[in-house]
C-alpha positions as a Markdown table, in Angstrom:
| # | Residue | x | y | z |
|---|---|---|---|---|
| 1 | Unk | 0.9 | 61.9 | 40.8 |
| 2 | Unk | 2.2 | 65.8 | 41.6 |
| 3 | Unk | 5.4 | 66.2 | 42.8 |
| 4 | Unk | 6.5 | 69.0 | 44.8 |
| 5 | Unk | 8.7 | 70.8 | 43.1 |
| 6 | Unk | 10.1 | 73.1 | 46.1 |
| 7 | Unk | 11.7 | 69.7 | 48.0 |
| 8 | Unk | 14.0 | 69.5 | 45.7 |
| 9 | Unk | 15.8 | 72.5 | 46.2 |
| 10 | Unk | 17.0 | 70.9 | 49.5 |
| 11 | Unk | 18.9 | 67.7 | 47.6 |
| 12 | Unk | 21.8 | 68.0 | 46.4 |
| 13 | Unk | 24.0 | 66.4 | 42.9 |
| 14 | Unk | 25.6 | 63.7 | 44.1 |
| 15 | Unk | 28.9 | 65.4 | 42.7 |
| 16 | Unk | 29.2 | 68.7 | 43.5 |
| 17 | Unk | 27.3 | 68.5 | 46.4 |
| 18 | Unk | 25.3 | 71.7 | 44.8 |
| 19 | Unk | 21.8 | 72.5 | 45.9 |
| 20 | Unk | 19.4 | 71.8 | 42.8 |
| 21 | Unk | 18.0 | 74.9 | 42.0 |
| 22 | Unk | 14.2 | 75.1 | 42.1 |
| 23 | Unk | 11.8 | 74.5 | 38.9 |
| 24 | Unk | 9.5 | 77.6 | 38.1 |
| 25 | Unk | 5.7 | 76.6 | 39.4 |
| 26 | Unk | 5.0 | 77.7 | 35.9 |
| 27 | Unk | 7.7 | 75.3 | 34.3 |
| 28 | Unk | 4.9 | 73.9 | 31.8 |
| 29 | Unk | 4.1 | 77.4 | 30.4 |
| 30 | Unk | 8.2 | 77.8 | 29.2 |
| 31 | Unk | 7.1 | 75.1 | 26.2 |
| 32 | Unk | 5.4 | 77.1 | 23.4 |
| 33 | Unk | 2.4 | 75.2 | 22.8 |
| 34 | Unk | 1.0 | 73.6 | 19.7 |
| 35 | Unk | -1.3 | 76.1 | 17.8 |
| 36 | Unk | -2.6 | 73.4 | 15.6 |
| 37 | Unk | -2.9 | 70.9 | 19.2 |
| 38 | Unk | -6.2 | 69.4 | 20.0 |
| 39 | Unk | -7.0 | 67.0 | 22.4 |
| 40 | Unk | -10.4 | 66.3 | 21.0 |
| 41 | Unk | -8.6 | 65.9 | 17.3 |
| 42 | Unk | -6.9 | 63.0 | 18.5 |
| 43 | Unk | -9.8 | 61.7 | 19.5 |
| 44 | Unk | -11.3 | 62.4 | 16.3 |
| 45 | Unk | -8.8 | 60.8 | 14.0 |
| 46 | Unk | -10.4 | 58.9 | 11.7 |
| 47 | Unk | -9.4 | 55.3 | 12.0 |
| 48 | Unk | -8.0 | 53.6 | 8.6 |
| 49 | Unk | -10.7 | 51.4 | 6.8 |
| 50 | Unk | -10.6 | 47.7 | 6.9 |
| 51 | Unk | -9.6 | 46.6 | 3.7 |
| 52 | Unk | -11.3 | 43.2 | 2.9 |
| 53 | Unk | -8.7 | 41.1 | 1.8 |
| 54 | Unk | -10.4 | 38.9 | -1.7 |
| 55 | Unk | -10.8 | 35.2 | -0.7 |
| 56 | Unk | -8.6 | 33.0 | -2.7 |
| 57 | Unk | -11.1 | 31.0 | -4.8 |
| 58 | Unk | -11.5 | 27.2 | -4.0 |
| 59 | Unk | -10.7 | 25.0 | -7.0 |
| 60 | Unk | -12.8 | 21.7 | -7.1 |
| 61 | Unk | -10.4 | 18.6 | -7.1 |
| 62 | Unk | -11.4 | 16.0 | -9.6 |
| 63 | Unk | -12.5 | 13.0 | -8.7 |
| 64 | Unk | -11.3 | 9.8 | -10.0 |
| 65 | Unk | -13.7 | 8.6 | -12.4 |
| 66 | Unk | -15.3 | 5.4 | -11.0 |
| 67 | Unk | -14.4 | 2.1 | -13.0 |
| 68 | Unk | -17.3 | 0.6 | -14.5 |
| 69 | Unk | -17.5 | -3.7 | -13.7 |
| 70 | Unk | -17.9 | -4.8 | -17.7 |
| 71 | Unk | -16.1 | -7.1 | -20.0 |
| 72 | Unk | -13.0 | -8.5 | -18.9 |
| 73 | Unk | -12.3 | -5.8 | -15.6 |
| 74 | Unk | -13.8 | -8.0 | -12.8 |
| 75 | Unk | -11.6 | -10.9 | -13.2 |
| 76 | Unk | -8.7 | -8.5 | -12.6 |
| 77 | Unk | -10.4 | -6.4 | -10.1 |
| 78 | Unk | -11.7 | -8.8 | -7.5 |
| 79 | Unk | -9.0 | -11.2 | -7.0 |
| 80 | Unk | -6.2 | -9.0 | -7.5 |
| 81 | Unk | -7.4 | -7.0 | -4.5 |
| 82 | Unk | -7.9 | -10.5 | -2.5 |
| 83 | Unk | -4.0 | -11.0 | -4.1 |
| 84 | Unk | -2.5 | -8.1 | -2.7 |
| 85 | Unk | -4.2 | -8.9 | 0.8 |
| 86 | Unk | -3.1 | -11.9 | 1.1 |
| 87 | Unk | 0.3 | -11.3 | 0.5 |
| 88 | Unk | 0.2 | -8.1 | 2.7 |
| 89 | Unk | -0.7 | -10.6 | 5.7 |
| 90 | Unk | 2.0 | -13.2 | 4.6 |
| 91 | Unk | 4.6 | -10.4 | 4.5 |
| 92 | Unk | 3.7 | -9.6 | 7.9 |
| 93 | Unk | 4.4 | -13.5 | 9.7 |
| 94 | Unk | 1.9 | -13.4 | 12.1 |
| 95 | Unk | -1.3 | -15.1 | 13.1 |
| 96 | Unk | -4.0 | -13.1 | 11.5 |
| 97 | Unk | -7.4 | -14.7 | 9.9 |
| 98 | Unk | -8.9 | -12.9 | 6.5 |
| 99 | Unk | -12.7 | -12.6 | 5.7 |
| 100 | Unk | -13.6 | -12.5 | 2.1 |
| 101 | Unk | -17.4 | -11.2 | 1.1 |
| 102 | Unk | -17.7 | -12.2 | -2.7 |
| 103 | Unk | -20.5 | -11.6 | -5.0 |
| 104 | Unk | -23.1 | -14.5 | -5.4 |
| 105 | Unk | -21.1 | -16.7 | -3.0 |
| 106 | Unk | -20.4 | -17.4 | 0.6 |
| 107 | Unk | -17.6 | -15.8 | 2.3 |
| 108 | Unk | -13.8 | -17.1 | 1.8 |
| 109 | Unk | -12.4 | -17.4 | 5.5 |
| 110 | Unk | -8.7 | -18.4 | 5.7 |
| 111 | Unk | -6.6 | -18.8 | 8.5 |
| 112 | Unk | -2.9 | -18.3 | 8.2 |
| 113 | Unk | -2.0 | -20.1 | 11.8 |
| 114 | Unk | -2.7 | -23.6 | 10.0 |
| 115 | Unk | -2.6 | -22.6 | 6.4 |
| 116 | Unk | -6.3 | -23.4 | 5.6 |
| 117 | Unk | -9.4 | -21.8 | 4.4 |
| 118 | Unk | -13.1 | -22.7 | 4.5 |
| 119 | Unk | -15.5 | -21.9 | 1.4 |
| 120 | Unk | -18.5 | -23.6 | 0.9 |
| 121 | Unk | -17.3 | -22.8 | -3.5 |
| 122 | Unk | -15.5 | -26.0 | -4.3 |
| 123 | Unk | -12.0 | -24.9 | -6.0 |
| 124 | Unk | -13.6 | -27.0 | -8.8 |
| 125 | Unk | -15.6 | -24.4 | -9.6 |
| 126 | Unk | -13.6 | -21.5 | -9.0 |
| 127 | Unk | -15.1 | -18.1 | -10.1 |
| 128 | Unk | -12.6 | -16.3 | -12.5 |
| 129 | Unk | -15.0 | -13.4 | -12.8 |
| 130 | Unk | -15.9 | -12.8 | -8.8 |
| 131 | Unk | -16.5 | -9.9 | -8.0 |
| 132 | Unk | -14.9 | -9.0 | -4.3 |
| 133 | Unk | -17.7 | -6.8 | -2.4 |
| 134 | Unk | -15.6 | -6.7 | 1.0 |
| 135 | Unk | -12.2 | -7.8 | 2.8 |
| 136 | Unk | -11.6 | -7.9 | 6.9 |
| 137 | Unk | -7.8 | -9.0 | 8.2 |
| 138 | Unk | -8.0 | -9.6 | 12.3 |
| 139 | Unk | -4.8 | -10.4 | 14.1 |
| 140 | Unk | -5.1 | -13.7 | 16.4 |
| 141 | Unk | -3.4 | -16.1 | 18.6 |
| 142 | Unk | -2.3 | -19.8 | 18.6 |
| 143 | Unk | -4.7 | -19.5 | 21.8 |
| 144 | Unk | -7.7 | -18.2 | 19.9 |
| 145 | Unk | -10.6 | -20.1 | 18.8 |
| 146 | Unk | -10.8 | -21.4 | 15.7 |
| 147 | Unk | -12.4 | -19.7 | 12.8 |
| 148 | Unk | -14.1 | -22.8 | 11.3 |
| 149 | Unk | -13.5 | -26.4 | 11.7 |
| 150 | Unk | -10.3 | -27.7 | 11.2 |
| 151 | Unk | -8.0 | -29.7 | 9.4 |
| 152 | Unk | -10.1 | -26.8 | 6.5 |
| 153 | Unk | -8.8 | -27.1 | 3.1 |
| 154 | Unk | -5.0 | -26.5 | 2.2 |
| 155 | Unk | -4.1 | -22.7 | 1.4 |
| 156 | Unk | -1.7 | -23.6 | -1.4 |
| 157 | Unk | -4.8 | -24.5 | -3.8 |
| 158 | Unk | -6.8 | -21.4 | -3.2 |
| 159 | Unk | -3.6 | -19.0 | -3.5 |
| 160 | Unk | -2.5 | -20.8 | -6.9 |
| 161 | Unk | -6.1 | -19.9 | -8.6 |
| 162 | Unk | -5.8 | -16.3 | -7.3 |
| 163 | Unk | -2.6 | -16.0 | -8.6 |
| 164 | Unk | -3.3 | -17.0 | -11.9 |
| 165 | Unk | -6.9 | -14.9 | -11.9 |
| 166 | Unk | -4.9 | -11.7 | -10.7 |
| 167 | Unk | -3.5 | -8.5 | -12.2 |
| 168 | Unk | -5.1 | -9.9 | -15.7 |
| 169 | Unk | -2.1 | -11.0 | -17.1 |
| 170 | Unk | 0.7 | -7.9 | -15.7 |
| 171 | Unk | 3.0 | -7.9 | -13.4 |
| 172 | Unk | 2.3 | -8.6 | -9.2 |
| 173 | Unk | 2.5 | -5.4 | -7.4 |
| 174 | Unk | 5.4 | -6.8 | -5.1 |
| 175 | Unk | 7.2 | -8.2 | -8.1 |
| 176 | Unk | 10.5 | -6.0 | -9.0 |
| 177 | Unk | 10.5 | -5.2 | -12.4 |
| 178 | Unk | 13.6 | -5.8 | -13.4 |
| 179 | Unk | 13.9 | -9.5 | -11.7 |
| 180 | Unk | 14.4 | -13.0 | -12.9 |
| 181 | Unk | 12.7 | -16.0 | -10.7 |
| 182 | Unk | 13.5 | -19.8 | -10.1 |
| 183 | Unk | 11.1 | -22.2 | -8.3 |
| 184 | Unk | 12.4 | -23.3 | -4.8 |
| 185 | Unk | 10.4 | -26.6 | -4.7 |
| 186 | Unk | 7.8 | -28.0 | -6.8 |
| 187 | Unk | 4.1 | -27.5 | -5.5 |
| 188 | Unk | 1.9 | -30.3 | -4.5 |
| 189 | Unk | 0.1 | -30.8 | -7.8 |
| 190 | Unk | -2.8 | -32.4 | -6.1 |
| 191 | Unk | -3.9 | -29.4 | -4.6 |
| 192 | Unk | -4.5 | -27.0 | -7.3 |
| 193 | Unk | -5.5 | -27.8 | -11.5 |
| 194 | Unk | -3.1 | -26.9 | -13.8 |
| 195 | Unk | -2.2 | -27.3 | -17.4 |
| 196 | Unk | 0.9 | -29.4 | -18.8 |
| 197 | Unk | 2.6 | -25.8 | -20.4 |
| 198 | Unk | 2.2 | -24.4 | -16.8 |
| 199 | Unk | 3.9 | -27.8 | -16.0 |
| 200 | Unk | 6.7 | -27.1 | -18.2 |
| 201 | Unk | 7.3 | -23.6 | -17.1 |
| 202 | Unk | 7.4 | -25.0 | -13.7 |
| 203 | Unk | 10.5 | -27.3 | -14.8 |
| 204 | Unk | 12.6 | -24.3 | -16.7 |
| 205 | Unk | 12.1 | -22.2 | -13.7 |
| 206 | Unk | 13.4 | -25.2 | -11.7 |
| 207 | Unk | 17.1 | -25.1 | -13.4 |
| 208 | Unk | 17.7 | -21.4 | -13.9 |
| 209 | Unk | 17.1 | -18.0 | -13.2 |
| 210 | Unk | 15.0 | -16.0 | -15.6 |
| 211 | Unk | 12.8 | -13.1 | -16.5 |
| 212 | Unk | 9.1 | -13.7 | -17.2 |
| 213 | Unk | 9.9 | -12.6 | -21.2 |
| 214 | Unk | 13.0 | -15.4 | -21.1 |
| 215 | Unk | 10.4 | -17.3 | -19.4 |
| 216 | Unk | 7.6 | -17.0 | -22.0 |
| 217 | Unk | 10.4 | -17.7 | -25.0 |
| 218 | Unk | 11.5 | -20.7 | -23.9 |
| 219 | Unk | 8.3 | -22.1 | -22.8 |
| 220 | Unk | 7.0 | -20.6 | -26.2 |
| 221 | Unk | 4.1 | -18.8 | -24.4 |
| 222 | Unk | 2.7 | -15.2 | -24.6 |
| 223 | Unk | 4.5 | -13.5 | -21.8 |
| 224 | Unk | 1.0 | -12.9 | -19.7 |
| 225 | Unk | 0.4 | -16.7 | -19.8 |
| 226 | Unk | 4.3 | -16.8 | -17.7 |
| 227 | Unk | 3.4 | -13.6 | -15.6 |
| 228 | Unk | 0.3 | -15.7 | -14.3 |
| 229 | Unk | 2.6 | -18.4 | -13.6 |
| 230 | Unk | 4.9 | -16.4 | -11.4 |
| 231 | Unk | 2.6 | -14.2 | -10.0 |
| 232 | Unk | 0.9 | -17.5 | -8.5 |
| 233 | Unk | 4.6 | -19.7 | -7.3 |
| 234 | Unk | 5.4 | -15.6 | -6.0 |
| 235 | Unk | 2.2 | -15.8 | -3.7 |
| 236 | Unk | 2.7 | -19.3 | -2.9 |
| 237 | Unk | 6.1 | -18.6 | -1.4 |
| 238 | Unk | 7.6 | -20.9 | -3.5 |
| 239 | Unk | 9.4 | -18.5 | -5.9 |
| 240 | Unk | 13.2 | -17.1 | -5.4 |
| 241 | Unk | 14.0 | -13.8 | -7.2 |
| 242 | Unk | 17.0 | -12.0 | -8.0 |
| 243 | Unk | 17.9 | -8.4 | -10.0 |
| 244 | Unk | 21.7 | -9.6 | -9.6 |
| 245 | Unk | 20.8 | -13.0 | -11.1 |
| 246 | Unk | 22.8 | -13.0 | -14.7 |
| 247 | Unk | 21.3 | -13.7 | -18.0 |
| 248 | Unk | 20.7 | -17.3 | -18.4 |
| 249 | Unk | 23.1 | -19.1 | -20.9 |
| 250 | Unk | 21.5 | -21.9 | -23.6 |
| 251 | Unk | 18.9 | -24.0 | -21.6 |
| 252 | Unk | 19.2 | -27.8 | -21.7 |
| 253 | Unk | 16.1 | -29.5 | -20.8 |
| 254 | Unk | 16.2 | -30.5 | -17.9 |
| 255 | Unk | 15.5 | -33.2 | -15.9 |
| 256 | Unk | 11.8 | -32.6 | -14.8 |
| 257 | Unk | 11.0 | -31.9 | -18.5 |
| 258 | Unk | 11.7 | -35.4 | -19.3 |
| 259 | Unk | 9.8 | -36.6 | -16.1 |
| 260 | Unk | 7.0 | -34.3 | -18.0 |
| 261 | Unk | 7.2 | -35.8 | -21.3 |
| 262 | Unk | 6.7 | -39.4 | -19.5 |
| 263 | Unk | 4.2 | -38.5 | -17.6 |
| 264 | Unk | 2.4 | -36.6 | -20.9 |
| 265 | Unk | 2.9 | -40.6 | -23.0 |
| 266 | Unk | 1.2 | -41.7 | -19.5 |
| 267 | Unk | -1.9 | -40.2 | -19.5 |
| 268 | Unk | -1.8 | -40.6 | -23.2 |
| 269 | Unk | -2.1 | -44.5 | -22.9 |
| 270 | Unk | -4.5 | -44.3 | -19.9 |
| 271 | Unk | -6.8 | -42.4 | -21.9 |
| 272 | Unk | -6.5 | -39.1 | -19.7 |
């Protein structure tokens, strides 16, 4: 836009009331120019180069080597994976059924709204070495239809044998470490097989407090044998445990040792 240079002459400063004084036509010509000025050099600037910044290298992650089924490793791996599902659900309290897919067997199907499963494996034969090819947990109802036919077999039995099959001997994954146990009932011994030392254990954890070592000393076990033990009454829901619980003092036997010891002259004189 080209102003007119001559109008202003008529305005004055709003001070003095002064007439501004005219600007030369040739105002521009008063600025020396640039000898060294040229339009077309700007335009011929060379622009900066483009550095290419490096690309940081990528670093392969390892990947965890993949454990190999042999020797001993199923029996840990397959029903300490159904161990720690099971007591994720029962942690949660509410209706949900589980689907088991295990290796040269029929699926496990549990439940947990009547406490039953259905497997066409008899407990009998229970498979310490299965091998656990799949596991699906589905929220329910009381309203939903059942998952197989009920009254199904009690849940207590199957979740004493994967208790004693799991975490090959260590510690449960919900267990604290630093804990001591005591039983808060005694299981229904007709559901699940177990052995007269697993019976006395059950009696000493009856009448005190105590760590699975204090456990396996009094019992005169190997501690794994007692870590089974309470792994299984801990999935049960039949174990209480305590870090504030003190040391135990001298153990008497107690009662349901004796009731043991009677029961052991028992099936002695029956032959059993």
């Amino acid at each position: 836009m080209t102003m007119d240079w001559n109008h202003l002459h008529e305005e004055s400063t709003p001070d003095t009331g002064e007439p501004v004084a005219p600007m030369p036509s040739n105002a521009a010509a008063s600025f020396p120019a640039d000898p060294d000025f040229s339009p077309a050099a700007v335009q011929d600037l060379p622009s900066a180069p483009v550095q290419e910044l490096p690309s940081a290298p990528v670093q392969e992650q390892p990947t965890a080597p993949v454990q190999e089924l042999v020797g001993e490793e199923p029996t840990a791996l397959g029903w300490t994976q159904a161990a720690i599902a099971v007591n994720s659900v029962l942690q949660l309290s509410i209706p949900m059924f589980l689907k088991m897919e295990l290796d040269a067997h029929g699926p496990l199907l549990i439940d947990f709204r009547y406490h039953a499963f259905a497997w066409s494996t008899p407990l009998s034969d229970f498979p310490a070495n299965a091998i656990l090819m799949g596991l699906e947990t589905e929220p329910t109802d009381l309203e939903a239809a059942l998952l197989f036919d009920m009254p199904g077999q009690n849940l207590d039995g199957l979740l004493w044998l994967i208790g004693i099959n799991s975490f090959d001997g260590q510690r449960a994954t919900w267990l604290a470490p630093d804990a001591r146990y005591k039983l808060t009932r005694w299981p229904n011994l007709t559901q699940h097989a177990h052995t007269m030392r697993q019976m006395h254990m059950m009696a000493i954890l009856g009448n005190a407090y105590l760590s699975t070592a204090e456990l396996a000393a009094m019992a005169g076990v190997v501690e794994s044998e007692a870590q089974r033990l309470i792994n299984a009454l801990s999935l049960m829901r039949i174990l209480e445990h305590s870090v504030d619980a003190p040391e135990p003092a001298v153990v008497v036997e107690p009662e349901a040792t004796k009731r043991e010891s009677l029961f052991t002259r028992l099936r002695a004189k029956l032959g059993r």
